[in-house]
SESE-764788 format. One line per field, with one value per residue (C-alpha): residue in one letter; residue number from 1; x, y, z. Coordinates in steps of 0.5 Angstrom, whole numbers, padded with zeros to 4 digits, m for minus. Layout:
BEGIN
resn: (A,...)
resi: (NUM,...)
x: (X,...)
y: (Y,...)
z: (Z,...)
END
This chain:
BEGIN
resn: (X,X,X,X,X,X,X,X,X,X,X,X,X,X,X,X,X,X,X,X,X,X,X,X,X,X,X,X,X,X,X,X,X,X,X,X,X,X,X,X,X,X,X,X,X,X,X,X,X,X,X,X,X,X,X,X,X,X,X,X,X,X,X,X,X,X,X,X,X,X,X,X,X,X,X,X,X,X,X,X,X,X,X,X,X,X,X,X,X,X,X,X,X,X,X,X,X,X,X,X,X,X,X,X,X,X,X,X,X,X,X,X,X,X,X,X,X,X,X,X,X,X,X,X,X,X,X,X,X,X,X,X,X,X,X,X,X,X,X,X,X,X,X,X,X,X,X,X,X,X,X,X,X,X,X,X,X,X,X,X,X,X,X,X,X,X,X,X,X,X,X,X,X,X,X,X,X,X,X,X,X,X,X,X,X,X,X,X,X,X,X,X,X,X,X,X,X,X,X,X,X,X,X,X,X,X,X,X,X,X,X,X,X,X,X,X,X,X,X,X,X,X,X,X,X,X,X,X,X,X,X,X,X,X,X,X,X,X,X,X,X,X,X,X,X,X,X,X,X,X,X,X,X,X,X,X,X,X,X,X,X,X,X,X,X,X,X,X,X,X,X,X,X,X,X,X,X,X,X,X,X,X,X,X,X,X,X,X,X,X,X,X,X,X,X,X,X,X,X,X,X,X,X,X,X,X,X,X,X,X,X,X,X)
resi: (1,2,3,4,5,6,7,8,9,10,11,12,13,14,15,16,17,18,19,20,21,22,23,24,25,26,27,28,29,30,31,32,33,34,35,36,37,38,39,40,41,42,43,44,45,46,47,48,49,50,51,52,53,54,55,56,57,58,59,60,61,62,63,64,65,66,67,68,69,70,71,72,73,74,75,76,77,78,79,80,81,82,83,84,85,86,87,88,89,90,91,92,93,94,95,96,97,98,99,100,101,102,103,104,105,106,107,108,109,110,111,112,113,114,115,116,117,118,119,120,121,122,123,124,125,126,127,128,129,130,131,132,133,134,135,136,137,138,139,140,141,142,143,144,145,146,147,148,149,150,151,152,153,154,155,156,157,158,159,160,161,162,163,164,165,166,167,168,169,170,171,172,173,174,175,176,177,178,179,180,181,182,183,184,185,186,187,188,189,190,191,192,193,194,195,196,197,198,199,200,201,202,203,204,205,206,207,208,209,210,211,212,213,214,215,216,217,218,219,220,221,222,223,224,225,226,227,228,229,230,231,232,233,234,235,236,237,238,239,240,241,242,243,244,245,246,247,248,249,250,251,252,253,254,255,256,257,258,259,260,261,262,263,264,265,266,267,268,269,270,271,272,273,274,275,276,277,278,279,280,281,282,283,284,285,286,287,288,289,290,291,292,293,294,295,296,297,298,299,300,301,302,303,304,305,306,307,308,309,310,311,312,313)
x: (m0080,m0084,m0082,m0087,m0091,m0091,m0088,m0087,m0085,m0077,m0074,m0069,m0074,m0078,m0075,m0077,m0084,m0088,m0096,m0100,m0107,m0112,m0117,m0120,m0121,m0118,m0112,m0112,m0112,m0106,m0102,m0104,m0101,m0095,m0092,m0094,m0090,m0084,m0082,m0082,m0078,m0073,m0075,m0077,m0084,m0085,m0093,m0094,m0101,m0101,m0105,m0107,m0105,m0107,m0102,m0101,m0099,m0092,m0091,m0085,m0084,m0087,m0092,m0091,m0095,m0098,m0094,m0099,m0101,m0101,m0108,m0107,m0101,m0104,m0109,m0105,m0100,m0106,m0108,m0102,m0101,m0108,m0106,m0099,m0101,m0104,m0097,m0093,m0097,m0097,m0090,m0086,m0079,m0081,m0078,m0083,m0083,m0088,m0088,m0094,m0094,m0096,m0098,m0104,m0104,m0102,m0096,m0094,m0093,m0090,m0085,m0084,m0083,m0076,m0073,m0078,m0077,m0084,m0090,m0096,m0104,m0112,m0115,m0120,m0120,m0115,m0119,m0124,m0129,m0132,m0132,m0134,m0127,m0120,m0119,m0115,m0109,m0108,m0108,m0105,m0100,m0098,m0098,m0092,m0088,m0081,m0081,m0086,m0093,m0098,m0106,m0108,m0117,m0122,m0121,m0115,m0109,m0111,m0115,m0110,m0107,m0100,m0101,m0094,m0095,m0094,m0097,m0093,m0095,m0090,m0092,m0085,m0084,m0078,m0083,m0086,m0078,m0077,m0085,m0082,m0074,m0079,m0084,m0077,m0073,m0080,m0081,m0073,m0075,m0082,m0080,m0086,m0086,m0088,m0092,m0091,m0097,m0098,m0104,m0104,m0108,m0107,m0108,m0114,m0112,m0115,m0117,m0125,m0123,m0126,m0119,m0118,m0120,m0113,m0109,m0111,m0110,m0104,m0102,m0104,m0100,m0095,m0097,m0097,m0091,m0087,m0090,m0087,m0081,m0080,m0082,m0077,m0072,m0073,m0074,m0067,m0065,m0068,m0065,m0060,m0055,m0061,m0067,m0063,m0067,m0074,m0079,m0081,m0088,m0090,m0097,m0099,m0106,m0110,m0114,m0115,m0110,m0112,m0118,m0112,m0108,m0114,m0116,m0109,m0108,m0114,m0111,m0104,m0101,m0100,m0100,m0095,m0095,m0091,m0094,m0093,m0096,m0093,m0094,m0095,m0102,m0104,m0108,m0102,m0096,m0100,m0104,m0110,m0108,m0105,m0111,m0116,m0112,m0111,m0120,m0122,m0116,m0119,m0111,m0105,m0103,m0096,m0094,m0087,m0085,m0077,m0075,m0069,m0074,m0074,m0067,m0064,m0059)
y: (0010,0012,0013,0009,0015,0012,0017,0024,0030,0029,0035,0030,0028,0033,0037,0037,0040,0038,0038,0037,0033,0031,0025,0032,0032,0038,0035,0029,0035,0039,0032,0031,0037,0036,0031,0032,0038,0034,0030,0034,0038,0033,0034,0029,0029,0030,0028,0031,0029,0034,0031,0037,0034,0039,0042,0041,0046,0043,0046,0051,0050,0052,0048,0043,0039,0031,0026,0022,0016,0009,0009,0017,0015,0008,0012,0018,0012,0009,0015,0017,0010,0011,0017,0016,0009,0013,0016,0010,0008,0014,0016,0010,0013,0019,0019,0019,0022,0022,0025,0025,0032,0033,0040,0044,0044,0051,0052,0044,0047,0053,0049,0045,0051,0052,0046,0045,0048,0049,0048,0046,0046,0046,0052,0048,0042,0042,0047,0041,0047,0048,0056,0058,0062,0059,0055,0058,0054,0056,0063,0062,0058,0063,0068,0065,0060,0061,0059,0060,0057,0053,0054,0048,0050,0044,0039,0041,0036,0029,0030,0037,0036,0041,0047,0049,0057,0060,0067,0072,0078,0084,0091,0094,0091,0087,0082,0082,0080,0075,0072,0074,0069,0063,0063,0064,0057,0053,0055,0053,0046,0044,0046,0052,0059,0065,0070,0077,0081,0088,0092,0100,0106,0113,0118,0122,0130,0134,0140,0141,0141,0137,0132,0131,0124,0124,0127,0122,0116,0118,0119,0111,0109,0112,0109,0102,0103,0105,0100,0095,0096,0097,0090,0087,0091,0087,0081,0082,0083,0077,0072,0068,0062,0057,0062,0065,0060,0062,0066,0070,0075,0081,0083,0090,0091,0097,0095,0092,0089,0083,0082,0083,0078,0073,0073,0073,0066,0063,0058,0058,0052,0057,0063,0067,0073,0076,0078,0086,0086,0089,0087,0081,0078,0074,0079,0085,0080,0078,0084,0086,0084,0077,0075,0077,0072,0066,0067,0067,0064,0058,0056,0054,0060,0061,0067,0068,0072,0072,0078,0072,0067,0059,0057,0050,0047)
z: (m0021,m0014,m0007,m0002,0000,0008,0012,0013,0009,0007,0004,0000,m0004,m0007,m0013,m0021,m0021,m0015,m0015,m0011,m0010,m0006,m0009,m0013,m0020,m0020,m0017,m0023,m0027,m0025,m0024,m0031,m0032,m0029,m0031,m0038,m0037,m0033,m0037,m0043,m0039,m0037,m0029,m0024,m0021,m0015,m0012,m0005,m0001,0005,0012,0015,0022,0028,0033,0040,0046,0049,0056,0056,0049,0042,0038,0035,0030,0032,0028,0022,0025,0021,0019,0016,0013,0010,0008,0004,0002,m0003,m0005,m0008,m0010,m0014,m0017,m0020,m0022,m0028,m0029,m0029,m0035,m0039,m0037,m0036,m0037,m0031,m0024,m0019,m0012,m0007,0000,0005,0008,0016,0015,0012,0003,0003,0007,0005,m0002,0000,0004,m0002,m0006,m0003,m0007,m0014,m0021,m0021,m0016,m0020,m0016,m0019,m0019,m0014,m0009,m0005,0000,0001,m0002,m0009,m0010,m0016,m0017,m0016,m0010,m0003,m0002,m0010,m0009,m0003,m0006,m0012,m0008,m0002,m0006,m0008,m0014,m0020,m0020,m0025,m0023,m0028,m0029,m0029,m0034,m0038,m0035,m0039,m0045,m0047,m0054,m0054,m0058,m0058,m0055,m0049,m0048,m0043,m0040,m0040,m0037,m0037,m0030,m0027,m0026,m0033,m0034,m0029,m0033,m0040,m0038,m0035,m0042,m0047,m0042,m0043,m0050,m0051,m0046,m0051,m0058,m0057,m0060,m0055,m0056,m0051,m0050,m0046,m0046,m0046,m0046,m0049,m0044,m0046,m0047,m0042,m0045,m0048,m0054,m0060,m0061,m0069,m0072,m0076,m0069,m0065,m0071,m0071,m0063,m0063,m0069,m0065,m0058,m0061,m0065,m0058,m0054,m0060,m0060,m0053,m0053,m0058,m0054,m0048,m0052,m0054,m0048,m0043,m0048,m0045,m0049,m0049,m0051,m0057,m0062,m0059,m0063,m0059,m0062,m0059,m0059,m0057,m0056,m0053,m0047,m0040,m0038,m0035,m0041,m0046,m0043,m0042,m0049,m0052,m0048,m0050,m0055,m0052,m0047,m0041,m0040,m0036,m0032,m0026,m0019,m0019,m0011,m0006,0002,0006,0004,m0001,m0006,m0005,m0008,m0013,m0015,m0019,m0026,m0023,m0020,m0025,m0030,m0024,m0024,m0030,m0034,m0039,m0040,m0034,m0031,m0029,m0023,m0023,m0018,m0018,m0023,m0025,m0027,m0024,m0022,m0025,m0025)
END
């Protein structure tokens, strides 16, 4: 069932799992994806087009952004009807909610963040430019929102088949927790299994010394060993009443980071990861490792930067 899609942004429709599209075939994917996911999950839809609808000076007061006007609003209007008229069909049981935004695609998501389980992108397509990696309003998106953050890449939303595997990062943070809580519930909501992956390397003695080819197997082992089971600890830990059930895999494996976890997610639906960032730009809150992963990854990535993980009701 979806709204008119005839007038502005209303808080008191958007809710569920809000994608965003633009007309883009990176759009198509991430609603594709997104309402998949929604209606899997027991969530409503929400589909928002962002007008990007200039600001204007008012004397003695702030600015304050110019009103859609019918033809913009008719135009946004079809372009939402074209795209969720696909969804209906697929989807005829999924509440469907449009809203047309006046502001710019970024801070419209981030703004509908406030009130969303989850907000889903493209990796490219909103910006109206066809970079080479992921897209601004998406990094943008994942940086600032919320809530967590679905970056869907080209061509996987309609002809993706359900693995049943979601792959989160851990590095012992508390966002690697808040990651880790997120990838158990939607396991627990879709019937998947979760496979918890983190990278480590052993620190390299510093003495010139030759180092024994049995002492440093064996300082591995140990390493790998340690790692496992600080791992299934936190596992344990992060399960909650309804992820008491999920099978949850630990996998440690020696290298990079972001390699290790774009690897591991290769096969899985999604791929979650926490922010790890600091400051008040889009690449300090998401930092280096979250990044690499949101460029290069072949699946839906996740960012999840709440230690808590998504609030539902």
């Amino acid at each position: 069932m979806a709204g008119d899609g005839s007038g502005t942004e209303r808080n008191d429709r958007i809710s569920g799992v809000v994608v965003g599209v633009d007309g883009s075939e990176g759009g198509r994917d991430a609603l594709a994806w997104a309402a998949r996911l929604a209606e899997r999950s027991g969530l409503e839809l929400t589909v928002l087009v962002a007008v990007s609808m200039p600001l204007i000076s008012v004397p003695f007061g702030r600015p304050v952004r110019l009103t859609p006007t019918p033809e913009v609003a008719d135009r946004a209007s079809t372009l939402l009807g074209d795209e969720t008229e696909a969804v209906a069909r697929a989807h005829p049981r999924l509440r469907v909610n449009t809203v047309v935004s006046a502001q710019e695609p970024a801070p419209a998501l981030i703004a509908a963040s406030d009130r969303a389980d989850l907000v889903v992108v493209g990796s490219r397509g909103l910006s109206g430019v066809k970079a080479a990696f992921l897209g601004s309003v998406s990094l943008r998106t994942a940086a600032h929102a919320a809530c967590p953050v679905a970056v869907v890449p080209p061509g996987h939303g309609r002809d993706h088949r359900e693995k049943g595997r979601i792959v989160v990062g851990l590095d012992g943070s508390e966002q690697s927790v808040g990651a880790l809580r997120f990838a158990m519930a939607e396991a627990a909501r879709l019937g998947a299994a979760v496979t918890a992956v983190r990278a480590w390397r052993l620190v390299p003695r510093l003495d010139p010394m030759p180092s024994d080819g049995a002492a440093v197997a064996e300082a591995h082992n140990a390493m790998s060993q340690k790692v496992s089971e600080d791992m299934r600890r936190t596992v344990e830990e992060a399960r909650t009443g309804e992820t008491a059930d999920v099978d949850v895999e630990v996998e440690t494996v020696e290298g990079q980071p972001a390699h290790t976890l774009i690897t591991a997610g290769g096969g899985a639906d999604m791929l979650v990861v926490g922010s790890r960032g600091r400051g008040g730009f889009a690449g300090l809150l998401l930092g280096s490792v979250s990044q690499t992963v949101l460029h290069h990854s072949e699946v839906p990535v996740v960012v999840v930067r709440s230690a808590g993980g998504p609030a539902r009701d």
